[in-house]
C-alpha positions in Angstrom: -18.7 76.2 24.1 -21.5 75.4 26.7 -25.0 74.9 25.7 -25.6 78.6 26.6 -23.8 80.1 24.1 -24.6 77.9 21.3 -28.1 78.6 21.5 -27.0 82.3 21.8 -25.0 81.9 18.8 -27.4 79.8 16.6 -30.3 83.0 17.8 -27.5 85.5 16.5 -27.4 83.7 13.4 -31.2 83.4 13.1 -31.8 87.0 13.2 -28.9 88.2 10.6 -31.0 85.5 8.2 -34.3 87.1 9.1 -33.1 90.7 8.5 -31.1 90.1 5.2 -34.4 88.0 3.9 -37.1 89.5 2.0 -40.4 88.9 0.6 -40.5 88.0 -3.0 -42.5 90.4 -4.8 -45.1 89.5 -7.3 -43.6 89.0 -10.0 -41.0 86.9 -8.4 -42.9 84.7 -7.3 -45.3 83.8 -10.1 -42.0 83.6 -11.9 -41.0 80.8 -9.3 -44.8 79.4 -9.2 -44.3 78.8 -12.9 -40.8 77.0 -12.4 -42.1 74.7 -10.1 -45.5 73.7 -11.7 -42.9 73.0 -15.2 -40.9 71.2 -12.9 -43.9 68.7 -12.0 -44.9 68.7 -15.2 -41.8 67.4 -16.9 -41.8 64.7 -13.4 -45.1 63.5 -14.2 -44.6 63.3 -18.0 -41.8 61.0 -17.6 -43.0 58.9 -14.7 -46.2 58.3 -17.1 -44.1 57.2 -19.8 -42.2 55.0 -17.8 -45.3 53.6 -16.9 -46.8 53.2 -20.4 -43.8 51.3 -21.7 -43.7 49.1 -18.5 -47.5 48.0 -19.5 -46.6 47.9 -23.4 -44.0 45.7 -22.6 -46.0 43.5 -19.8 -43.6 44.3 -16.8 
């Protein structure tokens, strides 16, 4: 394959991904807002613990 038709192909391939996608509705995405922002949570929790026990224990 030349350069041509690799850019042809990887445009052919952009466009079947933009026609199958669609836009989340709302519910689906406060449903993945709320995944994500338990997902930090839970990251932040346990990087603040990590850092407690590392000053309890003088580290």
């Amino acid at each position: 394959m030349n350069y041509q038709e690799e850019l042809s192909d990887f445009w052919k391939q952009c466009k079947r991904v933009l026609k199958v996608a669609k836009k989340p509705d709302r519910e689906e995405f406060f449903d993945f807002s709320k995944v994500t922002a338990i997902g930090i949570a839970i990251i932040g929790v346990i990087g603040f613990v990590i850092v407690l026990f590392g000053q309890l224990l003088g580290l």
